[in-house]
C-alpha positions as CSV (number, residue, x, y, z in Angstrom):
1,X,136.4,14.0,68.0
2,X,135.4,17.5,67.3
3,X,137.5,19.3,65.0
4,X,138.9,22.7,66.1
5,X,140.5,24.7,62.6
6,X,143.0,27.6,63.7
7,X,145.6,30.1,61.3
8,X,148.9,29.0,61.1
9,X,150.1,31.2,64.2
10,X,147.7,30.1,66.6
11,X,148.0,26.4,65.3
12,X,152.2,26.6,66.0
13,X,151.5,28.4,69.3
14,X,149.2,25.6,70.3
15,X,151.9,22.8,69.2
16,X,154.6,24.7,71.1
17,X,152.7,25.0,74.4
18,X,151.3,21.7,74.6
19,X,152.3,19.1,77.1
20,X,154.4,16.5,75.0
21,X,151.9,14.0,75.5
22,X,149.0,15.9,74.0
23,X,149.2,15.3,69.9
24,X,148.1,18.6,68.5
25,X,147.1,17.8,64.5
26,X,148.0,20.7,62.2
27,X,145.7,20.8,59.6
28,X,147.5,22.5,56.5
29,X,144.9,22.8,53.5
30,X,141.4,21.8,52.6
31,X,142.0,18.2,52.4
32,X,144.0,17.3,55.2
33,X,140.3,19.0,56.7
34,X,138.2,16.9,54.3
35,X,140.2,13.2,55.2
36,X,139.7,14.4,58.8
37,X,135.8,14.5,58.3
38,X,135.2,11.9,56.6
39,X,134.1,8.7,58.2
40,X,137.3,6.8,59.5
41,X,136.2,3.3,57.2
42,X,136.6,4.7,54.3
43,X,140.4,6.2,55.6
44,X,141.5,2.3,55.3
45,X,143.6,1.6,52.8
46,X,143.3,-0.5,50.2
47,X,144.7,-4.6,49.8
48,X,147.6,-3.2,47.3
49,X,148.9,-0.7,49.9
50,X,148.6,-2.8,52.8
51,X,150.6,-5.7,51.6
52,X,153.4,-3.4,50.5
53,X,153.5,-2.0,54.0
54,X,153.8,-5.8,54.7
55,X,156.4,-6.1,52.5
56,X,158.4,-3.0,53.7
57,X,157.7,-3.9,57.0
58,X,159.2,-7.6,56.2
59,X,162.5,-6.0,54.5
60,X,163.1,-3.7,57.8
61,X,163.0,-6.5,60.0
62,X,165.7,-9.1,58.2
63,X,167.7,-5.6,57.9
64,X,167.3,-4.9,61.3
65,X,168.2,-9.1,62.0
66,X,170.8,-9.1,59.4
67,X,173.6,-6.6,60.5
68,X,175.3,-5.3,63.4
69,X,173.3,-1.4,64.6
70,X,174.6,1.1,66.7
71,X,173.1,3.4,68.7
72,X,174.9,7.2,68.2
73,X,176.8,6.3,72.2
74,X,178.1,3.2,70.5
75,X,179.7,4.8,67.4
76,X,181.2,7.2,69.2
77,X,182.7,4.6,71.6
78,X,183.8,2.6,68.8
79,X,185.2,5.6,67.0
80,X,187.2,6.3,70.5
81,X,185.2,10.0,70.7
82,X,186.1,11.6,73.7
83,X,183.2,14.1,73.8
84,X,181.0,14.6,76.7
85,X,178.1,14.5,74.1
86,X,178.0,10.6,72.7
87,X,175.9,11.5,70.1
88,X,177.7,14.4,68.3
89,X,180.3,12.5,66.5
90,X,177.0,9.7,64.8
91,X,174.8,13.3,64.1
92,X,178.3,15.0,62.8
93,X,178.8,12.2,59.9
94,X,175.3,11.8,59.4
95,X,175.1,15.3,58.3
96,X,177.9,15.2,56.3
97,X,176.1,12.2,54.5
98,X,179.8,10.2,55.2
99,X,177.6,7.8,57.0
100,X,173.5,6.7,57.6
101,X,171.2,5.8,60.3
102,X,167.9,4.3,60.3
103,X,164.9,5.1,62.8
104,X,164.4,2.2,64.8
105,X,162.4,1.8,68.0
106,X,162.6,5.7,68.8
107,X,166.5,5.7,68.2
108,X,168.1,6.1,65.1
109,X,170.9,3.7,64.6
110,X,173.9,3.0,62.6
111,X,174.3,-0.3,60.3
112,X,177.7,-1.3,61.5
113,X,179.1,-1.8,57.7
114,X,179.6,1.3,57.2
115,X,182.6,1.6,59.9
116,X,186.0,0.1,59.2
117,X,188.1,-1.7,61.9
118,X,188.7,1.3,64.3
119,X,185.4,2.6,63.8
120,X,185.6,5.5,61.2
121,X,183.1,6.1,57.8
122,X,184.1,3.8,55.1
123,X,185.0,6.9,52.5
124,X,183.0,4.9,49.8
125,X,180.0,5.4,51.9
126,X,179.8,8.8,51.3
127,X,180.6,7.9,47.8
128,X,177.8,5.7,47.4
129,X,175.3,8.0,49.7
130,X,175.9,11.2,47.5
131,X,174.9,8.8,44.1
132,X,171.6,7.7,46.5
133,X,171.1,10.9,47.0
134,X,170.2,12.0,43.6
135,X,167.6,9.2,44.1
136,X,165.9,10.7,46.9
137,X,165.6,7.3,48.4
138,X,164.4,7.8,52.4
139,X,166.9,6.9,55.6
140,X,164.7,3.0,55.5
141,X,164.8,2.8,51.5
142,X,168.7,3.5,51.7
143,X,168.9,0.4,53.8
144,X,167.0,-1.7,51.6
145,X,169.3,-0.5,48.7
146,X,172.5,-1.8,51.0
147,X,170.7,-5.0,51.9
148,X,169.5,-6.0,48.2
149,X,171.6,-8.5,46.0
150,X,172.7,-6.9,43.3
151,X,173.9,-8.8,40.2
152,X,176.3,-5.7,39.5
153,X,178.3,-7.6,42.4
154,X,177.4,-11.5,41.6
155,X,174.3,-11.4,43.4
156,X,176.0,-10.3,46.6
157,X,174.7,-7.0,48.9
158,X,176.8,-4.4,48.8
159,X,176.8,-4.0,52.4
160,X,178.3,-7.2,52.5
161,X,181.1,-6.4,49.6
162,X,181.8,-2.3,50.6
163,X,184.3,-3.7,53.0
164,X,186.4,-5.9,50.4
165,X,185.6,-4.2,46.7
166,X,184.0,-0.6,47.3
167,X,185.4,0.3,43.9
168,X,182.2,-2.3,43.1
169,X,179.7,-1.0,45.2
170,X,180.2,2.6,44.1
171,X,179.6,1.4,40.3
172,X,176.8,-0.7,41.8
173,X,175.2,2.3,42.7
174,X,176.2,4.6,39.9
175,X,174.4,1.6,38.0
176,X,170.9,1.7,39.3
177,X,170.7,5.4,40.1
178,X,171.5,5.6,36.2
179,X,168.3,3.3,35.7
180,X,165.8,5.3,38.2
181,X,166.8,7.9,36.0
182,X,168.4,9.8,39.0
């Protein structure tokens, strides 16, 4: 691989102009240059980091087994959207943090616990989201939280309890975001 180090214009011209299946790597400071040189053993990580990846990896998949997903089409369907654009009304309550998705397989998609019966945001969701928040947790670790016994709620998830004591989950949450120190 030869390396080719451009300013920032020419570097974002190059990204923009390339053919989608050309990955252009912007290098932004002296050591994203110096990991790029060096040999590419010595880039492998170490036992430690590898079996946590392992372990994330491991928590994705029994979330991604455990619960219902949706695709954006398939909220808006349940949701009885009539827009032309079936993923507006997913991306809308995304954004508004009344609701979360996860990337998955090039998609994002939507745990179904966070819908009630005719398809809307659970309103302690967003509740619980906006506490999360202050964690800065990331779209998969926010999954994890909802997918984690909690003894807060008997040693239940709260994904599985939002639906019949969100009062519970909210505290749950209010609880460990007070013990991250969030």
């Amino acid at each position: 691989m030869r390396l080719l180090v451009v300013d920032d214009e020419t570097a974002a011209r190059i990204k923009d102009e390339a053919p989608a299946a050309v990955e252009v790597p912007v290098l932004e400071n002296v050591e994203d240059v110096v990991v790029r040189l060096m040999p590419a053993a010595s880039r492998v990580p170490g036992t430690g980091v590898t079996e946590q990846a392992r372990r994330n990896a491991a928590l994705r998949q029994a979330f991604l087994d455990r619960y219902e997903l949706l695709d954006a089409a398939s909220v808006a369907e349940w949701a009885g959207s009539r827009s032309s654009n079936r993923r507006a009304q997913a991306s809308r309550w995304a954004s508004a943090k009344r609701v979360f998705g996860v990337p998955a397989g090039g998609h994002t998609l939507y745990p179904g616990f966070q819908f009630d019966d005719g398809g809307r945001p659970r309103p302690a969701v967003a509740d619980v989201l906006k506490i999360l928040a202050e964690m800065h947790l990331s779209a998969w670790a926010t999954a994890i939280w909802w997918d984690t016994p909690s003894d807060v709620l008997g040693w239940r998830r709260p994904a599985e309890v939002v639906a019949v004591d969100p009062d519970e989950v909210i505290a749950a949450a209010r609880i460990d975001a007070r013990s991250l120190g969030a």
